[in-house]
C-alpha positions in Angstrom: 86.0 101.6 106.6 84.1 99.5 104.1 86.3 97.8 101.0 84.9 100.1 98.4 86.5 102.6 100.0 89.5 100.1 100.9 93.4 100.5 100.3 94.9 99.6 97.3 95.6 95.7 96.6 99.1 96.0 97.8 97.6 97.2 101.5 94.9 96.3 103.2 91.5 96.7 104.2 90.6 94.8 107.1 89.6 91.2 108.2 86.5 92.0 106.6 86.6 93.6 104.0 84.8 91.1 101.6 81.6 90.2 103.6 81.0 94.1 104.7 82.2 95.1 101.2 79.5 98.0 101.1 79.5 99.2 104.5 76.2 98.6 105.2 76.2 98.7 108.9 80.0 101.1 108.9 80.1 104.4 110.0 79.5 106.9 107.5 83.3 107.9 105.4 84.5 111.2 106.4 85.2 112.5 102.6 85.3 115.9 103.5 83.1 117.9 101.0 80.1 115.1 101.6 80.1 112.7 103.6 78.1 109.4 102.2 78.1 105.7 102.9 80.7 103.6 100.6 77.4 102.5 98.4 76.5 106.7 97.8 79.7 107.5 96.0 80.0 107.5 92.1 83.9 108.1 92.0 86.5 106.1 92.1 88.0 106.1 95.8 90.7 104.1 97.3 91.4 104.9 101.2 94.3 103.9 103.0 94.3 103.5 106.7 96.9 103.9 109.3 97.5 100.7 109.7 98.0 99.7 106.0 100.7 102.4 106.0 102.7 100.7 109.2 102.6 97.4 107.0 105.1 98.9 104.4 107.2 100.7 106.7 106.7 104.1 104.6 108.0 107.3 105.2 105.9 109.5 103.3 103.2 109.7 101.7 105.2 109.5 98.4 105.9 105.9 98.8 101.9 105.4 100.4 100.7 106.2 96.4 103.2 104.6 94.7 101.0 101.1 96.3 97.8 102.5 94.9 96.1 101.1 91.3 96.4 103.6 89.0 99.0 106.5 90.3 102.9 106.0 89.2 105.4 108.3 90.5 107.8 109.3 88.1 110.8 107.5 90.6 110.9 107.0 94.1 114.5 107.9 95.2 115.7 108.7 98.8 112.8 108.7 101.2 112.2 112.9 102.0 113.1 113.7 98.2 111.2 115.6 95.6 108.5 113.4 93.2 106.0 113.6 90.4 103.1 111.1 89.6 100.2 110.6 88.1 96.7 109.5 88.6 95.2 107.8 85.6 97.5 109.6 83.3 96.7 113.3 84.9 99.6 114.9 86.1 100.6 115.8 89.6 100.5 119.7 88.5 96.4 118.5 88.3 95.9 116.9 91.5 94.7 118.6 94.5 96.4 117.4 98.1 95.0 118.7 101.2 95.6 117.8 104.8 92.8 118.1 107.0 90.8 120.3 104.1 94.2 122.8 103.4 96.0 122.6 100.4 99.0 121.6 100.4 99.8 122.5 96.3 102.6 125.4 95.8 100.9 127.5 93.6 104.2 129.3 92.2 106.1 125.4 92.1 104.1 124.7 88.9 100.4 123.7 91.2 102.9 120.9 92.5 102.4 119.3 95.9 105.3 117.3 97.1 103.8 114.3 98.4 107.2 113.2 99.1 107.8 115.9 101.7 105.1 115.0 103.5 105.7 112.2 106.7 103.5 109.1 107.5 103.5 109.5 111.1 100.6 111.9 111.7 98.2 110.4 109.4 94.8 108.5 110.2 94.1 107.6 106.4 94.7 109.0 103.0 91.4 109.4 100.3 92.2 109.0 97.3 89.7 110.4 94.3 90.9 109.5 91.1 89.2 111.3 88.4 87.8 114.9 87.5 86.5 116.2 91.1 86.2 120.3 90.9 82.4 120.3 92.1 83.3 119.3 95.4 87.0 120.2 95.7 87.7 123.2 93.2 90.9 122.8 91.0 91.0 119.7 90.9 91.3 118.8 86.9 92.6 114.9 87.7 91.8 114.2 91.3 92.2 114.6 94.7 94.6 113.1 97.7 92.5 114.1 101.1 94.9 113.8 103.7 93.0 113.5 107.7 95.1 113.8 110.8 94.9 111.5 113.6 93.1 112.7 116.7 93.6 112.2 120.3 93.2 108.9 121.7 92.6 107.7 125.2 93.3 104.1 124.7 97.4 105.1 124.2 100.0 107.3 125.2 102.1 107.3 122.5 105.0 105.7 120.5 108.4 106.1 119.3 110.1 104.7 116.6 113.6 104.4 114.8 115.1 102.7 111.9 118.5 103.0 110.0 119.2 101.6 106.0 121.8 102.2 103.5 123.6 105.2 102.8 123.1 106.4 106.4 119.3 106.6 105.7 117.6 107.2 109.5 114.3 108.1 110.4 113.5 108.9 113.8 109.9 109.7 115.2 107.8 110.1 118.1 104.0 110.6 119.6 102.2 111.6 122.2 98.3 111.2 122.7 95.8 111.5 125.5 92.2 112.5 126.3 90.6 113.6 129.5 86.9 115.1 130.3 86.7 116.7 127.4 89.9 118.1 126.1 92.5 115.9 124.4 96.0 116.4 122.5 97.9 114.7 119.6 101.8 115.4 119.0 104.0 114.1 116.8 108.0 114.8 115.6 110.8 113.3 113.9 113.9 113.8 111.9 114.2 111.8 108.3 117.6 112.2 106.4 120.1 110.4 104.0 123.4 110.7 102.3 121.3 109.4 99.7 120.8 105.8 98.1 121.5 108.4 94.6 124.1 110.2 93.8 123.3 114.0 94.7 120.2 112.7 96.6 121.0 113.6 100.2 117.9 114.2 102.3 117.4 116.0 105.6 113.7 116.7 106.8 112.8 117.7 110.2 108.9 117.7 111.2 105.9 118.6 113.3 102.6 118.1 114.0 100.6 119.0 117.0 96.2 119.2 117.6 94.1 119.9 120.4 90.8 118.9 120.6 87.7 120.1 122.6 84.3 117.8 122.6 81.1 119.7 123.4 78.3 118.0 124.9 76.6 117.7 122.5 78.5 116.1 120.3 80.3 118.4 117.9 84.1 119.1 118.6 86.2 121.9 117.9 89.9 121.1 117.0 93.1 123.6 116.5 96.3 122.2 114.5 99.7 123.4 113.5 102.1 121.2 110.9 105.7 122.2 110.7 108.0 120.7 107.8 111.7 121.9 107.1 114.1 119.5 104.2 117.0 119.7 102.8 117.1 118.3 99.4 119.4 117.4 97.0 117.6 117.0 93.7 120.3 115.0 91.8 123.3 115.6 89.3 124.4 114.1 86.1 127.8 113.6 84.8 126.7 113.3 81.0 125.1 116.7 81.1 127.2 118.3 83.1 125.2 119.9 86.4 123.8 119.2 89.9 120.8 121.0 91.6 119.4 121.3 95.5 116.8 122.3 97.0 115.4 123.5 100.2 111.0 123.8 101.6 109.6 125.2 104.5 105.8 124.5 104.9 104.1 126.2 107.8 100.1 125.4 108.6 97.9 126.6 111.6 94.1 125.3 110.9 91.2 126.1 113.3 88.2 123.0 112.4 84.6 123.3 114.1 82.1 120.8 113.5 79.5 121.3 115.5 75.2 119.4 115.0 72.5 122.4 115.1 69.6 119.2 114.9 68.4 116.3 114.5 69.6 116.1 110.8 71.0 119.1 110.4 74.7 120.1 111.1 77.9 122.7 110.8 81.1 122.8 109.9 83.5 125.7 109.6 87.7 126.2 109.2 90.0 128.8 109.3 93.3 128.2 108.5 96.8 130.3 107.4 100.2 129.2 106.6 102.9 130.2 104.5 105.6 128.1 102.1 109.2 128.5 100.6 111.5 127.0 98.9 114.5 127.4 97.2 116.6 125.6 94.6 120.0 125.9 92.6 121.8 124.4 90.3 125.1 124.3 88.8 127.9 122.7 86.9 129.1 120.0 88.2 133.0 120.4 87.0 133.3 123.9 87.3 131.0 124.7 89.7 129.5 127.9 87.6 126.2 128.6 89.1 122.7 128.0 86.3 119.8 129.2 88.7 119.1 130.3 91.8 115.7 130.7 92.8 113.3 131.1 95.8 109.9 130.9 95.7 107.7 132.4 98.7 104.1 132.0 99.4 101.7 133.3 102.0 98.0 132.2 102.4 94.6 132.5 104.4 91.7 131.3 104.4 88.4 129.7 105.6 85.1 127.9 104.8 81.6 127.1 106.3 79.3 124.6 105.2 75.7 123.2 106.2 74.7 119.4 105.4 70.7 118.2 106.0 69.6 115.3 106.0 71.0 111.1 105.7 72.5 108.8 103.9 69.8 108.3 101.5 68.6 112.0 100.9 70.4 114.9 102.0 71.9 118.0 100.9 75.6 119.9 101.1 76.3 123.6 100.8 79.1 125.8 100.9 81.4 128.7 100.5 85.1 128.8 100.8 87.6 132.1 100.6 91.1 132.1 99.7 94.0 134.4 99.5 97.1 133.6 98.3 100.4 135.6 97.7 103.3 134.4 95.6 106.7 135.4 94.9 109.7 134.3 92.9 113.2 135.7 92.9 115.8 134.2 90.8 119.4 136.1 91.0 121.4 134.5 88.3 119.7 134.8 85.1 117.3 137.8 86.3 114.6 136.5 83.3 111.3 139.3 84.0 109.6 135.8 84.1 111.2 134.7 86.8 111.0 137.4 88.5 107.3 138.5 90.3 105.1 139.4 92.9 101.5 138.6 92.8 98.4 138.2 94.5 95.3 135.7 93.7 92.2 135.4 95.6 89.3 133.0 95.3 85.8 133.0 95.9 83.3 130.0 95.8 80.4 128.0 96.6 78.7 124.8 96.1 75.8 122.3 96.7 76.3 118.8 96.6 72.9 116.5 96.7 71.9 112.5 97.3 68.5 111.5 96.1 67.8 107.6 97.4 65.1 105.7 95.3 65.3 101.9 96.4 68.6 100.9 95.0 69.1 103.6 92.9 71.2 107.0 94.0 71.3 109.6 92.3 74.7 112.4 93.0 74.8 116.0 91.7 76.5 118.7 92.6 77.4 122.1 91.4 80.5 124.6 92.0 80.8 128.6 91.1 84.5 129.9 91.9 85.4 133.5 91.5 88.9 134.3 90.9 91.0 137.2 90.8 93.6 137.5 87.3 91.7 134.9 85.6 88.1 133.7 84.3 85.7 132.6 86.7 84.8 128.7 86.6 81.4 126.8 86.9 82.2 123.2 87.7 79.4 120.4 87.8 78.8 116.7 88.1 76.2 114.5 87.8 76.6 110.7 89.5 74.5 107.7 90.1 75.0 104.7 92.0 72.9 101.0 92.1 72.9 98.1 94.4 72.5 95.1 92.1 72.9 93.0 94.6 73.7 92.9 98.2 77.3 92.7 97.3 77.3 94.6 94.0 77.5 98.0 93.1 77.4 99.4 89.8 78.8 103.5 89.6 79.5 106.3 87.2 79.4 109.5 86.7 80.2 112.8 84.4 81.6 116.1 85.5 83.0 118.9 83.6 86.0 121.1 85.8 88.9 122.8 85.9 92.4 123.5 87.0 94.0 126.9 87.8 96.7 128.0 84.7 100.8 127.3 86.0 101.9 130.1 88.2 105.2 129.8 87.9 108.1 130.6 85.6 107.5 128.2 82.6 104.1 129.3 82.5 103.7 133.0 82.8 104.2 135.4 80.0 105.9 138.9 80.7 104.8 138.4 84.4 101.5 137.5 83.6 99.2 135.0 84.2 97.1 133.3 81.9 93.2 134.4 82.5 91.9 130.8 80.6 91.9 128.2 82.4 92.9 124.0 82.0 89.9 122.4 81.7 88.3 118.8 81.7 85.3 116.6 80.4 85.2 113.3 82.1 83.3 109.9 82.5 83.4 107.2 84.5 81.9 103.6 84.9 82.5 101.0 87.3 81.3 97.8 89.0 82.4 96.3 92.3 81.4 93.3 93.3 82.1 90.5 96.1 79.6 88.5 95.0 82.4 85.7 93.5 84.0 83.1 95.8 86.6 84.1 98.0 87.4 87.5 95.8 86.5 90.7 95.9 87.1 92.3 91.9 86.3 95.9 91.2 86.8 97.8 87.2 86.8 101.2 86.4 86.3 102.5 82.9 87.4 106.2 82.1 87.1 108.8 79.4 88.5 112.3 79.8 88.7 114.8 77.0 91.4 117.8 79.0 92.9 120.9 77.6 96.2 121.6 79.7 99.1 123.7 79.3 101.7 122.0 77.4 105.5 123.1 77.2 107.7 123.4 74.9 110.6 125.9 75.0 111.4 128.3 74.2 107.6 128.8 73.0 105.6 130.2 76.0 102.8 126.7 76.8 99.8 126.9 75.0 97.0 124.8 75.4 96.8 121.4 74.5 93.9 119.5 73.2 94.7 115.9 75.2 92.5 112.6 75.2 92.9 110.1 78.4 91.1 106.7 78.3 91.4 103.6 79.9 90.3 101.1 82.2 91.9 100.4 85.8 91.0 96.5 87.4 91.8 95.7 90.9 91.3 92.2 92.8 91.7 91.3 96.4 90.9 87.7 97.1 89.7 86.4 100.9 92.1 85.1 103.4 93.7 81.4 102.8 95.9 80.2 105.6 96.9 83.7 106.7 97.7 84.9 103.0 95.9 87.2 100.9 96.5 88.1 97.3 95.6 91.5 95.4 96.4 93.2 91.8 95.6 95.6 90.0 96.1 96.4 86.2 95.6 99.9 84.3 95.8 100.6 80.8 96.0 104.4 79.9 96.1 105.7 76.2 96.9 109.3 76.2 96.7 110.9 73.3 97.2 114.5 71.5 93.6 115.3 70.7 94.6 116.9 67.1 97.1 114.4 65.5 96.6 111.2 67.8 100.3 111.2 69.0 100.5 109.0 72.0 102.3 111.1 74.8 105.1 110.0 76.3 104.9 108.8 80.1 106.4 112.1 81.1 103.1 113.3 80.7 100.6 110.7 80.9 102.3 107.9 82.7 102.4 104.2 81.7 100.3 103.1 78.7 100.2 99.6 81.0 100.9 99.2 84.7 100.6 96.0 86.9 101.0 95.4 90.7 100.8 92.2 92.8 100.7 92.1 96.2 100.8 88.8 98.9 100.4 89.4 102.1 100.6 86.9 105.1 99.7 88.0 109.0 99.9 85.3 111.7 98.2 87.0 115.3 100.0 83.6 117.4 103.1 84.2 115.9 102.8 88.4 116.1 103.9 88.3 112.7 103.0 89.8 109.3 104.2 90.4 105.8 104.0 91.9 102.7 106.0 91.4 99.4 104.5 94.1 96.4 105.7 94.1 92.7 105.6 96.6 90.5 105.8 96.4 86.5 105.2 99.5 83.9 106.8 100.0 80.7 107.8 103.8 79.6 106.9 105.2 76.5 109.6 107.6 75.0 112.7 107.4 78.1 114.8 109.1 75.7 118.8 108.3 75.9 119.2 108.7 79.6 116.8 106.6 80.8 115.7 103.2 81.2 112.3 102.2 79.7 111.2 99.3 81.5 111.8 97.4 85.1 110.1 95.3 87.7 110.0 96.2 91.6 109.6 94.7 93.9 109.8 95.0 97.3 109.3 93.0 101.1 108.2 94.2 104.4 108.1 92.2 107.8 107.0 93.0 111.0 107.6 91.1 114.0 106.3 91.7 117.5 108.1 90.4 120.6 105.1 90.0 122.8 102.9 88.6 120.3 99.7 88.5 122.8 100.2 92.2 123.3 98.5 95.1 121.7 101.4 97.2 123.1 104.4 95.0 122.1 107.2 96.2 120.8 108.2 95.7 117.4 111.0 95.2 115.2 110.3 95.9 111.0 112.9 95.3 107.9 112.3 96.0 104.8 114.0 94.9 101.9 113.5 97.2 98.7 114.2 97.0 94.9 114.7 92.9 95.6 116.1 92.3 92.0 117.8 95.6 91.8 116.0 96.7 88.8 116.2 100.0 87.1 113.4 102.2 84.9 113.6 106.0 84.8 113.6 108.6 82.6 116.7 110.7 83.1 120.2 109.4 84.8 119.8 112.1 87.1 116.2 111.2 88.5 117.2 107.2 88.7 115.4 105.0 90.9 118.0 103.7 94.3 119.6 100.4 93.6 118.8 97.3 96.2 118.6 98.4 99.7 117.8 97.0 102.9 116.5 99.2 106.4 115.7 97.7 109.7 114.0 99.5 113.0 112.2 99.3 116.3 108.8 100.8 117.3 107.0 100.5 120.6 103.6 101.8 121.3 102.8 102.5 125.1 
């Protein structure tokens, strides 16, 4: 995978990441709704890779992001807990996260996908698209987080892993892989869980993943799936308001993928998948016990999609439909609100056509979406990109797109039971320039401008829709390697403002006005060693009295293997988090773990 495409500068890209910056002789990126060379896509992408993922010893994907330029979680607690982030100040509510082309957002949880619920072990690289994307991907108001499952593999036959920390925090896994002729299989499994390194944190998450593969001769594969996820969750208490609050998620996925090549430069794809999701959450006081909620949330979906793509890197076109159905519940027993309270049923409709025009080294990127949906208006989404090749080694990108995101489902933003027919909606422009044309560094910038009407709330007022303007600029820098070490940062400025009276919203809602991370990394293949320290530095706007408005992480990882001269050697990790034991949060009862130390083993055979 080519550096423009490459992980964040805390991870990695590669050994060459610099000199094949533009993927000029890679293999074409698998982004799922169009697949282009690094140098055809006007975005701005980061991709992390396996690999870059075992480096920090994460757990989910939750503490993958929080790596990333330009995405903040809110706190990362106990691995396996609940989080909310943002990507250049858009909310998690607006930011689409699939796994292998599903959905993973909870449509009645406030559009919320809990990236923190979602394990490591099972993923071959996370996309990231940061920035207005619904003519490829649909609701997708501030981005998208493209999840893609490993596949068999014939060179391995699997792995298992274990590691133990503080607060009897475990997490167990193991795989098993193989290919033969032309059928192969992937399985994975594992048990994460805490007493929690917060108080009322506990977590307990068991998972599964399993695929099956068949290759037809000609080249096209066919490939059936099924992720399991249970937790546990304990969402966290405070003794200065009086209350503590768990939680409980069951997610459920079976997805049938064909790709299959019908010529020369013409091929097919096509998925059907089903699932359903629940979860469940209550809260009451902590001195007296006296319950406050008690809710569970159900939904129940199908769907599937076809697509044709003609043509090559340099011209070449992409369309599509999609259908989805979707059935949500909520039941909540204690108060009995009519808002909390529901049945319904949404369905959507779409399709789209995505196009590359090549003219020396100019590209030119449009592309068009029409979704139909039930209870609501129907959107058109579009964008129009561009892409040149100053140089060998330097791109310059933009683009403008106008899209949406479906209202809140859920019961902070319905009205009597129903749901609001207008939609969130953004306008949004980007410019960038990527470049390794400098000695021994590879720098990339992004400048972005989004005007975005969202649903803002403010109780006991039902949310109405506010007027909101996001701009910024986001600059990462990865330099070449020195003695074994390489060194990356990035820095983002976001100003996010109320479009009406210029108040600047508060990080709740927008993120950091300034974020900075660092990253040094040192591998040594003699020595079978590798490491990586990453700080992290943002200042809150508007904490309020139970939080902490500023603090700097930062956080080591090592990795040691015992037969250095082996692919297959075992391993031993430790990482060492919080180093300095800092503290920034916005609430006493969402506060980030203290210092805390974890140590396992992992052998791949």
């Amino acid at each position: 995978m080519s550096a423009v495409l490459a992980a964040a500068p805390a991870l990695g890209s590669g050994q060459d990441e610099l000199s094949d910056s533009f993927g000029l002789s890679d293999p074409t990126p698998e982004l799922t709704p169009f697949p282009r060379p690094a140098s055809r896509i006007a975005e701005n992408v980061t991709v992390v890779t396996a690999e870059d993922i075992a480096r920090i010893n994460a757990h989910t994907v939750a503490e993958v992001l929080q790596t990333l330029p330009g995405i903040q979680m809110d706190q990362l607690q106990t691995p396996g807990s609940v989080h909310f982030f943002q990507v250049l100040g858009a909310s998690s509510r607006h930011i689409l996260v699939l796994i292998d082309g599903v959905a993973q957002n909870f449509i009645g949880s406030e559009n919320v996908a809990q990236v923190g619920l979602i394990p490591v072990q099972m993923i071959e690289r996370i996309e990231v698209v940061k920035g207005g994307a619904s003519a490829a991907w649909g609701s997708a108001l501030g981005g998208v987080i493209n999840i893609v499952t490993k596949s068999p593999a014939a060179d391995r036959a699997g792995m298992v892993s274990g590691s133990t920390g503080k607060s009897a925090t475990r997490d167990l896994r193991a795989e098993a892989t193989g290919s033969g002729e032309r059928f192969g299989y992937y399985l994975t499994a594992g048990k994460l869980s805490s007493d929690g390194l917060v108080a009322g944190n506990d977590t307990d998450m068991n998972h599964g993943f399993g695929k099956l593969s068949y290759d037809f001769p000609n080249g096209g594969d066919l490939s059936l799936s099924l992720d399991a996820r249970h937790s546990m969750v304990g969402l966290g208490e405070s003794r200065q308001l009086d209350f503590h609050d768990t939680g409980a998620a069951t997610h459920t996925t079976g997805n049938l993928s064909l790709k299959y090549p019908l010529a020369q430069r013409l091929a097919m794809e096509a998925n059907a998948h089903a699932g359903r999701r629940e979860v469940a959450t209550r809260a009451a006081r902590l001195t007296t016990g006296v319950p406050l909620n008690n809710a569970r949330g159900n939904e129940a979906f199908r769907g599937a999609d076809a697509a044709l793509s003609w043509g090559d890197a340099n011209h070449a076109l992409k369309g599509g439909v999609a259908y989805e159905e979707t059935e949500v519940g909520l039941h909540e027993s204690v108060r009995r609100l009519p808002q909390q309270n529901y049945e319904l049923a949404l369905r959507r409709e779409s399709a789209y056509l995505n196009g590359t025009y090549t003219v020396g080294r100019l590209s030119i990127l449009p592309g068009v979406r029409l979704d139909r949906l039930s209870l609501m208006e129907d959107p058109v989404s579009y964008t129009l990109g561009a892409t040149l090749r100053l140089t060998d080694n330097t791109l310059l990108r933009g683009y403008a797109a106008y899209g949406y995101n479906m209202p809140i489902v859920s019961n902070i933003g319905m009205q009597n039971g129903e749901v609001r027919r207008d939609l969130q909606h953004v306008r949004t422009v980007q410019m960038g320039l990527e470049s390794a044309d400098l000695p021994f560094v590879w720098v990339k910038t992004t400048f972005f401008y989004a005007e975005v009407n969202v649903q803002d709330f403010d109780p006991p007022a039902p949310p109405q829709l506010s007027q909101q303007v996001k701009q910024g600029a986001e600059l990462e820098l990865k330099s070449s390697a020195w003695y074994g070490f390489t060194l990356s940062g990035s820095y983002n400025f976001t100003d996010a403002r109320d479009q009406k009276t210029g108040k600047v919203l508060s990080a709740l809602d927008a993120g950091p006005r300034q974020a900075l991370k660092i990253g040094v990394r040192y591998d040594s293949q003699p020595a079978g060693l590798s490491a990586t320290l990453l700080g992290d530095w943002a200042k809150l706007h508007n904490p309020g009295p139970l939080g902490k408005a500023k603090g700097e992480f930062w956080d080591l990882h090592l990795t040691q293997k015992l037969s250095p001269a082996s692919d297959n050697s075992p391993e031993l990790f430790l990482s060492w988090h919080n180093i300095f034991n800092s503290e920034r949060y916005f609430y006493d009862f969402r506060a980030n773990p203290p210092r805390w130390f974890e140590a396992g083993a992992r052998w791949f055979f």
